[in-house]
PyMOL Python script that loads the backbone (N, CA, C, O; Angstrom):
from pymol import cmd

cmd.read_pdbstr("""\
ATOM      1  N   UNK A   1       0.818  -1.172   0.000  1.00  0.00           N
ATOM      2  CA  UNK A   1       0.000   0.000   0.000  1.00  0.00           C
ATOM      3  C   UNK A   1       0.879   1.260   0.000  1.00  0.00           C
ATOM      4  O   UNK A   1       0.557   2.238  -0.675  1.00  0.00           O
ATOM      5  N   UNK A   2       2.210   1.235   0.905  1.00  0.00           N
ATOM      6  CA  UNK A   2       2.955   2.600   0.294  1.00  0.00           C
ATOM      7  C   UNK A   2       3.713   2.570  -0.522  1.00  0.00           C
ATOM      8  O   UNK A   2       4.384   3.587  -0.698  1.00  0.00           O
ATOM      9  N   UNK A   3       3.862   1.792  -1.086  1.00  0.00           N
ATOM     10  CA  UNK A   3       4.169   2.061  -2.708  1.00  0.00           C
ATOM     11  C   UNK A   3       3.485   2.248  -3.206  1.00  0.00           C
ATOM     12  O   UNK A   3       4.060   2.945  -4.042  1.00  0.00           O
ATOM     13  N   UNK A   4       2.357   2.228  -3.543  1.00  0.00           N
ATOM     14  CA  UNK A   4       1.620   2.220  -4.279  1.00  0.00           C
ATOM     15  C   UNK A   4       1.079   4.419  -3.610  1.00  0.00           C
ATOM     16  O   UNK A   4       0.465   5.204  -4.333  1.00  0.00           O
ATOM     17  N   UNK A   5       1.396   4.620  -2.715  1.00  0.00           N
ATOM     18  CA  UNK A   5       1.004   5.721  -1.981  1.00  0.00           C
ATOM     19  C   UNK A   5       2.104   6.741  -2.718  1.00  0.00           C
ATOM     20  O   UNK A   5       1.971   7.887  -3.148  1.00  0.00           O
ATOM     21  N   UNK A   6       3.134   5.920  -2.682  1.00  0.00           N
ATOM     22  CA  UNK A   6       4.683   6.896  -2.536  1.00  0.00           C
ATOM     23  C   UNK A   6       4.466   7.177  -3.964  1.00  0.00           C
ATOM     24  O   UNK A   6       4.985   8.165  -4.485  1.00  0.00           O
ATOM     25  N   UNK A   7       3.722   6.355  -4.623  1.00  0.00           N
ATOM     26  CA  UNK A   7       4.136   6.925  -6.592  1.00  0.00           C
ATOM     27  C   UNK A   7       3.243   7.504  -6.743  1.00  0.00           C
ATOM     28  O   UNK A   7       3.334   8.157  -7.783  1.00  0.00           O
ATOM     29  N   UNK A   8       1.739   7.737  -5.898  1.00  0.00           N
ATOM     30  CA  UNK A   8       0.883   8.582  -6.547  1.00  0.00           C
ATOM     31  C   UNK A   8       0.952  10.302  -6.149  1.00  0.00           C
ATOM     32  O   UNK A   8       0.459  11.319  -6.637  1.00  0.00           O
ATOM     33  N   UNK A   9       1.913   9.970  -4.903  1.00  0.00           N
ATOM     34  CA  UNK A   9       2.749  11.463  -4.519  1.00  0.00           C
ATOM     35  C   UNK A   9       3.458  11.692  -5.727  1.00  0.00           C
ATOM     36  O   UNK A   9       2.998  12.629  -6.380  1.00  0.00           O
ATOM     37  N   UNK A  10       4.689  10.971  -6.344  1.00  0.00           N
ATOM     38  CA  UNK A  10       5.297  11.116  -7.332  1.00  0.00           C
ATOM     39  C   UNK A  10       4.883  11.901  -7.720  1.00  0.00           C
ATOM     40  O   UNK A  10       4.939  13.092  -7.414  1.00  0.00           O
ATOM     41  N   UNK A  11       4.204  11.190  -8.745  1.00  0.00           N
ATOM     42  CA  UNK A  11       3.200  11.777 -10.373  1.00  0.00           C
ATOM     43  C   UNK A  11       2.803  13.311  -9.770  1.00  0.00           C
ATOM     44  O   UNK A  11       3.069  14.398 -10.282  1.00  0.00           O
ATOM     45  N   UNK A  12       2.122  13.049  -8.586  1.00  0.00           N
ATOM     46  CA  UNK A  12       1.531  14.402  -8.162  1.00  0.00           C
ATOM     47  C   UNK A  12       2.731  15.680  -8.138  1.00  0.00           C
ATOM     48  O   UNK A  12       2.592  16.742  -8.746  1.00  0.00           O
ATOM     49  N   UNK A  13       3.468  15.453  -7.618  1.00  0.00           N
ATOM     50  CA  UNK A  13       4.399  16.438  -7.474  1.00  0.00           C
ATOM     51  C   UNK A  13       5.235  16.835  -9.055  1.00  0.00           C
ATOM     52  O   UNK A  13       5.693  17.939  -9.352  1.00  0.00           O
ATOM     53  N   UNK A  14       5.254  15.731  -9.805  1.00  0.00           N
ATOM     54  CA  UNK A  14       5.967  15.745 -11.340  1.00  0.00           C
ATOM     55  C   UNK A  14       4.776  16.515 -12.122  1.00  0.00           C
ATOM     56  O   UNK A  14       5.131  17.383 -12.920  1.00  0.00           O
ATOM     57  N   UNK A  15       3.251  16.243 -11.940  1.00  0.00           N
ATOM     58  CA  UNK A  15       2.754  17.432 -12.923  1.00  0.00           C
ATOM     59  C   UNK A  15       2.525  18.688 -11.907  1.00  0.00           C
ATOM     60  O   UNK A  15       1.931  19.606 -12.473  1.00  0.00           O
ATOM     61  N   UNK A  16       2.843  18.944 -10.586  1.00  0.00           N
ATOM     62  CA  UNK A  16       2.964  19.901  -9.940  1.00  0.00           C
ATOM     63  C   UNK A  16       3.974  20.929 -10.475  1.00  0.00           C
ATOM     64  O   UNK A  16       3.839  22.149 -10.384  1.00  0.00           O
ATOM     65  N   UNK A  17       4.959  20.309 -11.020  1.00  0.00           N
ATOM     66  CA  UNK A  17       6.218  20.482 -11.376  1.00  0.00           C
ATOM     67  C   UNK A  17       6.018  21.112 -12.694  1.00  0.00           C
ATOM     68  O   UNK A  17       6.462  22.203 -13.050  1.00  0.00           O
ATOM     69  N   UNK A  18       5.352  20.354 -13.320  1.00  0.00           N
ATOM     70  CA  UNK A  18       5.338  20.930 -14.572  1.00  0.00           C
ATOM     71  C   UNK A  18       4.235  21.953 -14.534  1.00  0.00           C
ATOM     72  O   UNK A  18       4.257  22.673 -15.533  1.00  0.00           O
ATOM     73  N   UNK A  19       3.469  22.175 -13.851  1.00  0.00           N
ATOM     74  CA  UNK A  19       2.322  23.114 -14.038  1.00  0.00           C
ATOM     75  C   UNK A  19       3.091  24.630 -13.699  1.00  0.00           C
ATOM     76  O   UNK A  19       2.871  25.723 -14.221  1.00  0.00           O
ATOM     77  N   UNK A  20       4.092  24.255 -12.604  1.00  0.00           N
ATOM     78  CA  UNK A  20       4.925  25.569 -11.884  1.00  0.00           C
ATOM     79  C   UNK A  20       5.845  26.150 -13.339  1.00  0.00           C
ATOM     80  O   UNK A  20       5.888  27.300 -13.775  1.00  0.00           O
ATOM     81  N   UNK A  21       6.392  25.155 -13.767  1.00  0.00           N
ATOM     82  CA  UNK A  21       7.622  25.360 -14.826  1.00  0.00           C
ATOM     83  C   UNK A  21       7.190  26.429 -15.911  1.00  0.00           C
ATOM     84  O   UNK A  21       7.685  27.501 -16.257  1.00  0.00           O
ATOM     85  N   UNK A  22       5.657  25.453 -16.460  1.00  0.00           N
ATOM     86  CA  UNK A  22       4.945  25.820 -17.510  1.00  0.00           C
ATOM     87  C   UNK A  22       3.692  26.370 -17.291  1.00  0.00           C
ATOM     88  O   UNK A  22       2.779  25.818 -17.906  1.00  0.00           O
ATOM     89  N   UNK A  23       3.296  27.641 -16.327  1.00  0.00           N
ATOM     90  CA  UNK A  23       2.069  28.576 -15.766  1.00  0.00           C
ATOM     91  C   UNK A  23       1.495  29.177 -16.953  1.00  0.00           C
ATOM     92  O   UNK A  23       0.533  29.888 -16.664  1.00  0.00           O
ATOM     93  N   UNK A  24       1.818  29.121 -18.468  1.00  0.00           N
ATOM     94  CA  UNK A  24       1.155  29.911 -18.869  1.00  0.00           C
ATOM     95  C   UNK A  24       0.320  28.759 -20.142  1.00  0.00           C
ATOM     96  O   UNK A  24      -0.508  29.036 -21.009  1.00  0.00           O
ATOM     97  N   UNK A  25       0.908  27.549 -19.810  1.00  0.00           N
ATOM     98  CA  UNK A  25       0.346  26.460 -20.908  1.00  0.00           C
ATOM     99  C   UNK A  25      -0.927  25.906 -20.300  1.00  0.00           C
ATOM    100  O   UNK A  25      -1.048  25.931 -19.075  1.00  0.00           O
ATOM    101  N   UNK A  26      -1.890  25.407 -21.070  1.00  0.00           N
ATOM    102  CA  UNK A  26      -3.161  24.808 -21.235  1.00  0.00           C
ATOM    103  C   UNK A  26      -3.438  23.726 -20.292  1.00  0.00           C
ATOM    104  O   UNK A  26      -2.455  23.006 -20.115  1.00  0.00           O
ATOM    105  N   UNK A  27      -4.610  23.353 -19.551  1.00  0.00           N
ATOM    106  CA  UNK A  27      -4.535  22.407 -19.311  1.00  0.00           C
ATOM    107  C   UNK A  27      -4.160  21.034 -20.178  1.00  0.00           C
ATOM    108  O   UNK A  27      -3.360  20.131 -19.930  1.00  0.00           O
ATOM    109  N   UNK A  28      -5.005  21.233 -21.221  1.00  0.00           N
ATOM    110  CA  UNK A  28      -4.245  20.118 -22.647  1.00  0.00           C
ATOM    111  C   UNK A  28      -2.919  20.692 -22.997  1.00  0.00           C
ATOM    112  O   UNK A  28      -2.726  20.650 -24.212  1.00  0.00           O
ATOM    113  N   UNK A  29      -2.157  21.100 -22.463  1.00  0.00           N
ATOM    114  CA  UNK A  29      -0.553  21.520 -23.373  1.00  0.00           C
ATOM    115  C   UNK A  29      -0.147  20.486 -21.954  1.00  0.00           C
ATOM    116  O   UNK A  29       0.620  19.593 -22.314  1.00  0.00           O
ATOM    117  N   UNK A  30      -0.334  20.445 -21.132  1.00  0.00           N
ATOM    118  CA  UNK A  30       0.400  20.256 -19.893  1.00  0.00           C
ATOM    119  C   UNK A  30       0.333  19.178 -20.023  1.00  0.00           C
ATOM    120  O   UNK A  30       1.414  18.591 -20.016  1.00  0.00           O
ATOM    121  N   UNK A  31      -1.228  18.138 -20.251  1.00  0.00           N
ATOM    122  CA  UNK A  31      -1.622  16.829 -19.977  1.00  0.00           C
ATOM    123  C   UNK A  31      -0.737  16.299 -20.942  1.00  0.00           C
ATOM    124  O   UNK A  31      -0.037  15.348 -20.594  1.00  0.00           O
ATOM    125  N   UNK A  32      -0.592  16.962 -22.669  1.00  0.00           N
ATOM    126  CA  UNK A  32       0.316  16.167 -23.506  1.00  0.00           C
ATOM    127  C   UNK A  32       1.940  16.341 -23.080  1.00  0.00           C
ATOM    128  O   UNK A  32       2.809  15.640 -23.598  1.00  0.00           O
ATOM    129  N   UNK A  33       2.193  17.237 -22.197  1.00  0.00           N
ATOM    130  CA  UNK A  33       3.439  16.856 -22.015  1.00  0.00           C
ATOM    131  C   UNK A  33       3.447  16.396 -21.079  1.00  0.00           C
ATOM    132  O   UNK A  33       4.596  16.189 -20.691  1.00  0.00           O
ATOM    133  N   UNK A  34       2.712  16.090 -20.431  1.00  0.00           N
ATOM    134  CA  UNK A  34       3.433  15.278 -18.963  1.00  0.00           C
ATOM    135  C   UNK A  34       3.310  13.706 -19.968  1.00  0.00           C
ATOM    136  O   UNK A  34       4.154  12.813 -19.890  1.00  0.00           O
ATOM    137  N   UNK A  35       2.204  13.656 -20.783  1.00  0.00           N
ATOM    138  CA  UNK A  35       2.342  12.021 -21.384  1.00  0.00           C
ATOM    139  C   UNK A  35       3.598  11.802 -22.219  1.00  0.00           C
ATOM    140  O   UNK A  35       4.071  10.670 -22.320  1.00  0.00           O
ATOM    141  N   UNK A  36       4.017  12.603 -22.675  1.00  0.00           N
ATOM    142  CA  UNK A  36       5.494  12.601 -23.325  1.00  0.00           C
ATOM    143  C   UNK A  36       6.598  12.541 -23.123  1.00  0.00           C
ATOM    144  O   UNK A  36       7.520  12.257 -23.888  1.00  0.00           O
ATOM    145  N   UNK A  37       6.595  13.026 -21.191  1.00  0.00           N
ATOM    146  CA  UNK A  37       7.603  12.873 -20.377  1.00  0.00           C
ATOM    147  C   UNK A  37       7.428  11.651 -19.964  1.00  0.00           C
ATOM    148  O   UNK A  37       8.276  10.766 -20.081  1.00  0.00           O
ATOM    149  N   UNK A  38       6.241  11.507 -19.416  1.00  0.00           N
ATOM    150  CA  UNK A  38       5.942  10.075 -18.532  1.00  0.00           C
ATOM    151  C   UNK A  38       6.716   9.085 -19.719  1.00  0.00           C
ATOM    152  O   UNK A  38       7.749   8.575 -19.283  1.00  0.00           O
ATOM    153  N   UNK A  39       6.400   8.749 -21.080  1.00  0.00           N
ATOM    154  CA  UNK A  39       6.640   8.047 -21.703  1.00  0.00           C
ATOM    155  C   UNK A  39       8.186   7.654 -22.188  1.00  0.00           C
ATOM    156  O   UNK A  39       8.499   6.642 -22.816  1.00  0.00           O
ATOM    157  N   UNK A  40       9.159   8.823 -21.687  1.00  0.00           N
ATOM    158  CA  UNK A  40      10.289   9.145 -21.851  1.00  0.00           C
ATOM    159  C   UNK A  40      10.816   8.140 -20.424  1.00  0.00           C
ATOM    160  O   UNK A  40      11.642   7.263 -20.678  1.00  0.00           O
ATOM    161  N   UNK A  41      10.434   8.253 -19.267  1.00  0.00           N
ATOM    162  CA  UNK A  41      10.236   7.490 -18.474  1.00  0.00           C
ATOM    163  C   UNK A  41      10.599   6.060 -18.152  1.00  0.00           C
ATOM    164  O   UNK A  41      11.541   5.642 -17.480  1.00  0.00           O
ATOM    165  N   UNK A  42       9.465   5.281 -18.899  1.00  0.00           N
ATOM    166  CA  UNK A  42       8.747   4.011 -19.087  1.00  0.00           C
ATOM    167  C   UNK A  42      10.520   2.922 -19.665  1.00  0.00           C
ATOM    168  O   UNK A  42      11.280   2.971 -20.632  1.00  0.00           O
ATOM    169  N   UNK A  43      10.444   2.241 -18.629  1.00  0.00           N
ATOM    170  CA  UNK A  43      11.079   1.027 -18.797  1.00  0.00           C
ATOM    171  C   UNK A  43      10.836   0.422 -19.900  1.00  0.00           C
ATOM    172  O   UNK A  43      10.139  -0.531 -19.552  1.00  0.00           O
ATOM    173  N   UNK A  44      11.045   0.346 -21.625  1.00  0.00           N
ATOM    174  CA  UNK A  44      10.841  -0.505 -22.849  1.00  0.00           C
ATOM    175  C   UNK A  44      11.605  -1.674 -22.360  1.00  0.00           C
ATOM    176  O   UNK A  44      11.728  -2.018 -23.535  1.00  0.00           O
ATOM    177  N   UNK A  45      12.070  -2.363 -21.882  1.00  0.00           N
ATOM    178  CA  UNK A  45      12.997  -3.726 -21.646  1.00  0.00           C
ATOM    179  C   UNK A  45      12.351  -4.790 -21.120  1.00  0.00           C
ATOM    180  O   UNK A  45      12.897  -5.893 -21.118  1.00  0.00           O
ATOM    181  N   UNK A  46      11.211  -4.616 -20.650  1.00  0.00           N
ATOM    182  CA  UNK A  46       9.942  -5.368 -20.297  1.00  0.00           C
ATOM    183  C   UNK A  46       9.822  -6.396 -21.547  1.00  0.00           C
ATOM    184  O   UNK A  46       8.884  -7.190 -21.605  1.00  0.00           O
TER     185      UNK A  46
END
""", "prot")
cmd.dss("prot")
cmd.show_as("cartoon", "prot")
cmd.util.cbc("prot")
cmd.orient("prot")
């Protein structure tokens, strides 16, 4: 359960992050880049 706790802080604080960085972009400018980062991310070796 806190893992699962500790990563949804993560995420939270990473588009926190990006909302601070990027104050003057869209809610849709933000959502596609956080999916572009997130995806930058992502373990492919699976």
């Amino acid at each position: 359960m806190k893992a699962f706790e500790l990563s949804e802080l993560a995420d939270s604080a990473f588009r926190a992050g990006l909302k601070n960085r990027y104050p003057d972009r869209s809610d849709d400018e933000l959502r596609q880049l956080y999916l572009e980062r997130r995806l930058k991310c992502h373990n492919h070796n699976y």
